[in-house]
C-alpha positions in Angstrom: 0.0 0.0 0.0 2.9 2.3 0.8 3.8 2.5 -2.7 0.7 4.5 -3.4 1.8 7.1 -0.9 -0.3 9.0 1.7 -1.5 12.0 -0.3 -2.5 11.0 -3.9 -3.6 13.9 -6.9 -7.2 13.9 -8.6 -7.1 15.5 -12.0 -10.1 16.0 -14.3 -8.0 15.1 -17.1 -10.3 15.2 -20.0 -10.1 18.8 -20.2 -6.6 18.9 -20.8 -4.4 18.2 -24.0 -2.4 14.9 -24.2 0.6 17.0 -23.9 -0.9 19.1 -21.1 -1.7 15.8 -19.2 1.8 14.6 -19.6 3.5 17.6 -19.1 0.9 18.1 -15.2 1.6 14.1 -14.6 5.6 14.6 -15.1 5.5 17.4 -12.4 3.4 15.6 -9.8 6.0 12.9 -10.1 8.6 15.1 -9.3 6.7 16.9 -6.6 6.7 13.4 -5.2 3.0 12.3 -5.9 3.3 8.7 -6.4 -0.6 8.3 -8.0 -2.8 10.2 -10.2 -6.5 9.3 -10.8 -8.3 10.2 -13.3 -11.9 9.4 -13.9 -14.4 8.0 -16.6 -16.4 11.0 -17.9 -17.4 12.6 -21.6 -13.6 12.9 -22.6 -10.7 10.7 -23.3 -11.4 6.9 -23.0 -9.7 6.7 -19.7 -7.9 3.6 -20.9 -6.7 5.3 -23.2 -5.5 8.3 -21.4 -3.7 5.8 -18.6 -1.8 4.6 -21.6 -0.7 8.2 -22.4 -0.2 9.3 -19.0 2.1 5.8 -18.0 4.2 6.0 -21.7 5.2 9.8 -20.2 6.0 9.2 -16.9 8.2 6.4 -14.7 7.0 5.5 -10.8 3.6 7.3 -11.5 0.5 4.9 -10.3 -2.4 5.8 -12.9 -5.8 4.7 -11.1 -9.2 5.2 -12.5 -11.6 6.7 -10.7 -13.6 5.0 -11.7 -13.8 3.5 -15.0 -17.8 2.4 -15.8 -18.5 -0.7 -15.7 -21.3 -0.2 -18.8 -18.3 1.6 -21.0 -16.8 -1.9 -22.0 -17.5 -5.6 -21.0 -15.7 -7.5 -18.3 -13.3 -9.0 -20.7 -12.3 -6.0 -22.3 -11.5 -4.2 -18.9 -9.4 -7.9 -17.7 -7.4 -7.2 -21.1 -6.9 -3.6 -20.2 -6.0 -4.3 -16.7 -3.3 -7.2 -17.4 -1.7 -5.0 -20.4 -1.6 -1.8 -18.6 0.4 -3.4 -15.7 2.7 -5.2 -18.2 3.3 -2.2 -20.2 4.2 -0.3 -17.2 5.6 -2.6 -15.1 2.8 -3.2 -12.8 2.1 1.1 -12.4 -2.1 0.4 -13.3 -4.7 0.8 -10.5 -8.6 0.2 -11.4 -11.3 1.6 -9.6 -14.2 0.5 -11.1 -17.9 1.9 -10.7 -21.3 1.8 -11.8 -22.2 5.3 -12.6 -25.8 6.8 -12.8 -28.8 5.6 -13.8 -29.7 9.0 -16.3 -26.1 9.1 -17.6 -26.4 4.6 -18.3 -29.7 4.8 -19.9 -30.4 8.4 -21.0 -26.5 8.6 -23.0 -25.4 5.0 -23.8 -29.2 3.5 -24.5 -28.5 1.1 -21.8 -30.5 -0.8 -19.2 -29.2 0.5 -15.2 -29.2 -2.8 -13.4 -29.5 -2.6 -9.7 -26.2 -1.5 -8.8 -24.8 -4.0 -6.5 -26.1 -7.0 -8.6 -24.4 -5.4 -11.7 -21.2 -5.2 -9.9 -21.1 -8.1 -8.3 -21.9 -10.1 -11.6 -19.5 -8.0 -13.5 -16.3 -8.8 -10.8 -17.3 -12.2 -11.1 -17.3 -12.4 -14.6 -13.7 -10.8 -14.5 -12.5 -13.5 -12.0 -13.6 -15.9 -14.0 -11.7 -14.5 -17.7 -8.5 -15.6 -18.5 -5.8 -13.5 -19.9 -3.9 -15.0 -22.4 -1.5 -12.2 -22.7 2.3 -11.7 -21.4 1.4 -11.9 -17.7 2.1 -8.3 -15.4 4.9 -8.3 -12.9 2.3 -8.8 -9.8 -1.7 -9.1 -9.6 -3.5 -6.3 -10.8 -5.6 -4.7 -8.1 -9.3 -3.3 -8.5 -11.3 -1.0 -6.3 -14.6 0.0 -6.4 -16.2 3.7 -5.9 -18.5 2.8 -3.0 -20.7 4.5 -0.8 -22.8 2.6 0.8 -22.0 0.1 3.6 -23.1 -3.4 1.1 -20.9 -2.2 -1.9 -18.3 -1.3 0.6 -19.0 -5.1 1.6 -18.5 -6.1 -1.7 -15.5 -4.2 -2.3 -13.9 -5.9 0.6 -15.1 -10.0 -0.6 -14.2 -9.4 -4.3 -12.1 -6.6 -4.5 -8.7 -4.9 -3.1 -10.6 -1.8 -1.6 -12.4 1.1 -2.4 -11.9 4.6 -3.7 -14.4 6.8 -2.1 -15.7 10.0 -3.8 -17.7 13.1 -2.2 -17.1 11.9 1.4 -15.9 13.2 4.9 -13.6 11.6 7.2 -16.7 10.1 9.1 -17.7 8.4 5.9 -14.1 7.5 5.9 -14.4 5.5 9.6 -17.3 3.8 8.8 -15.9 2.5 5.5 -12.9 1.4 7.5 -14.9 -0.7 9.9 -16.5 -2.3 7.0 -13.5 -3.0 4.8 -11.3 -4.3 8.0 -8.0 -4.0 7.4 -6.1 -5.0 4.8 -7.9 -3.3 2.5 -7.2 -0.1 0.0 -9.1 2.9 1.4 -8.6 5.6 -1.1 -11.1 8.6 -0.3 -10.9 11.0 -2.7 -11.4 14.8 -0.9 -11.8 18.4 -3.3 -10.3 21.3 -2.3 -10.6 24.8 -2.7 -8.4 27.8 -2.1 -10.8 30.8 -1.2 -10.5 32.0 1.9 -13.8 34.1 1.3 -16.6 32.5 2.8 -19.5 33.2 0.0 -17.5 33.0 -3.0 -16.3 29.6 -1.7 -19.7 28.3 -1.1 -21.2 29.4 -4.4 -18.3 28.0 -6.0 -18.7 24.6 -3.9 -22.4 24.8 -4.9 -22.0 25.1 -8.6 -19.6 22.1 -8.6 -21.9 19.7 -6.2 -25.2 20.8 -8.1 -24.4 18.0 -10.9 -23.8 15.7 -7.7 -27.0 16.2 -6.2 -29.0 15.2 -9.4 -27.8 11.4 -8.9 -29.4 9.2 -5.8 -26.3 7.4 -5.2 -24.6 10.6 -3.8 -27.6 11.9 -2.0 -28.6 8.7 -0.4 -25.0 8.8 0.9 -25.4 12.1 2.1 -28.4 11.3 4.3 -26.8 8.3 5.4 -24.2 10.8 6.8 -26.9 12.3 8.7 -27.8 15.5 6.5 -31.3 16.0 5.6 -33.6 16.6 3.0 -33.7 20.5 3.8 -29.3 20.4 3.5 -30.0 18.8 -0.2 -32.5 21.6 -1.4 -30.9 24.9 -2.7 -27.8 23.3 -3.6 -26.9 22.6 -0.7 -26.4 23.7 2.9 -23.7 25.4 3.9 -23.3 22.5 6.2 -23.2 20.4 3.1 -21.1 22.1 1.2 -18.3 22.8 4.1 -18.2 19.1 4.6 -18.0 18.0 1.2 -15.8 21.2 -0.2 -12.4 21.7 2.4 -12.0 25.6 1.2 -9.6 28.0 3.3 -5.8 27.6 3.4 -3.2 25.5 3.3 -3.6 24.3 7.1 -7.0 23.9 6.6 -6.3 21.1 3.4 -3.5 19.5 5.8 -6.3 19.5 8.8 -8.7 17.7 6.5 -6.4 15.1 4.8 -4.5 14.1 8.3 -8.7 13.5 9.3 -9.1 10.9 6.8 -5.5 9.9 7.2 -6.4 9.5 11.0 -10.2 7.6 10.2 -8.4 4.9 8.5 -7.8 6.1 5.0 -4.8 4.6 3.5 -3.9 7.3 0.6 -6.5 10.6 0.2 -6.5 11.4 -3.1 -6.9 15.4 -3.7 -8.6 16.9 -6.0 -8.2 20.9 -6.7 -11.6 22.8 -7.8 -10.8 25.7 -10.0 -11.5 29.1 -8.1 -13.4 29.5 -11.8 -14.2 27.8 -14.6 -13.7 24.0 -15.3 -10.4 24.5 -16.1 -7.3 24.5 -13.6 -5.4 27.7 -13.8 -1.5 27.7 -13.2 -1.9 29.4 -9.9 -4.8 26.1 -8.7 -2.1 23.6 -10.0 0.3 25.1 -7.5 -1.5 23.7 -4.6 -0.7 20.3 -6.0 3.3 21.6 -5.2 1.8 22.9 -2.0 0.3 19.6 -1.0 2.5 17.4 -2.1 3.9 14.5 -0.5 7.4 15.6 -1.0 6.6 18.9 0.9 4.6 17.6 3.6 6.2 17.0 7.5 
């Protein structure tokens, strides 16, 4: 697990150039970051980009977070896992998830199976491929983005772990109890440097709107004991300070060392621009900031 390091980097990568991507990748390596995630949007096929990003860069871990499991069958994503980590000598990480109902069946055409069904049918299906390819240096490792307490079951029987997204550190406890140990827990946490208090909440708020469209997020949420009335509105301010960590640099450290300290094994960060979609130079700096290299 150690090789994954305590502080990973989240980067929306689809909205950045190949070269950009390598060139942002090269210098978190340097900056000590030993993993990058990327995730499975409307861009780059994220296999596909962890190709890119690996060919570009030399200890990097590229993880996926998380690759759908309705983008390409269970054979497809074996064959991608096994030649990723022989290509890179065993620098691949799959998170795997099963996305949203609107975004399964309203943009692919495809049926949303109940979630934990599909998944579990889907890792099974993988465990039972074989890959006929030039075998990685070690097994290939899977997590799954889970939320709730019987996917976090699953990804504890028939995975390496989970990669958390849109939690707290109490969501990071209680997945720790249910994983036991052993286990890969990879929260992922957004931050934002604004020290203002209403820019960064209307800022938070335009970036968890999309979020709070999709039942697996808000279910989650009430399961963390917010209510209806923190949902409405785009969120609560209690919402949003507990999903967005905005302030300073000891206020990111404060936050990370929380899920560090609820039994998170790496917290993956990932930087909100202060505007637009698009990270400015000055929001890429906090990566530096943040880094592992830089940290006490």
């Amino acid at each position: 697990m150690s090789e994954l390091g305590k502080v990973g980097a989240w980067l929306l990568a689809d909205v950045f150039s190949a070269a950009d991507n390598a060139r942002i990748a090269r210098k978190l390596e340097s900056w000590g970051y030993r993993t990058l995630w990327i995730p499975e949007a409307f861009g780059c096929n994220p296999m596909v980009q962890a190709a890119w990003i690996l060919s570009q860069t030399e200890r990097l871990t590229l993880a996926t977070g998380i690759a759908n499991i309705y983008a390409r069958d269970p054979l497809a994503t074996v064959n991608a896992l096994h030649g990723l980590n022989e290509m890179s000598g065993g620098r691949f990480l799959l998170g795997l998830g099963v996305s949203h109902a609107p975004l399964v069946e309203g943009m692919r055409g495809q049926a949303y199976k109940a979630s934990l069904a599909a998944m579990r049918d889907y890792l099974e299906r993988m465990q039972a491929t074989q890959y006929a390819g030039v075998a990685p240096p070690a097994r290939p490792r899977t997590v799954l983005g889970a939320l709730g307490p019987k996917m976090l079951e699953l990804s504890a029987s028939h995975a390496d772990g989970a990669h958390p997204y849109n939690v707290t550190p109490e969501h990071t406890a209680r997945a720790r109890e249910i994983l036991g140990p052993g286990k890969l827990l990879l929260p992922e946490q957004i931050v934002l440097r604004q020290t203002d208090p209403a820019q960064a909440r209307a800022t938070a708020r335009g970036f968890l709107a999309g979020y709070l469209r999709f039942p697996n997020y808000t279910q989650n949420f009430l399961r963390l004991g917010f209510t209806e009335d923190d949902l409405a509105g785009g969120g609560s301010d209690r919402l949003v300070d507990s999903i967005v960590c905005w302030g300073d640099e000891a206020q990111f450290r404060a936050r990370i060392q929380a899920h560090l300290d609820a039994g998170a094994d790496q917290v993956a960060i990932q930087i909100l621009p202060r505007q637009g979609r698009v990270l400015a130079a000055e929001d890429l700096a906090l990566f530096k900031t943040l880094a592992p290299a830089t940290r006490s």
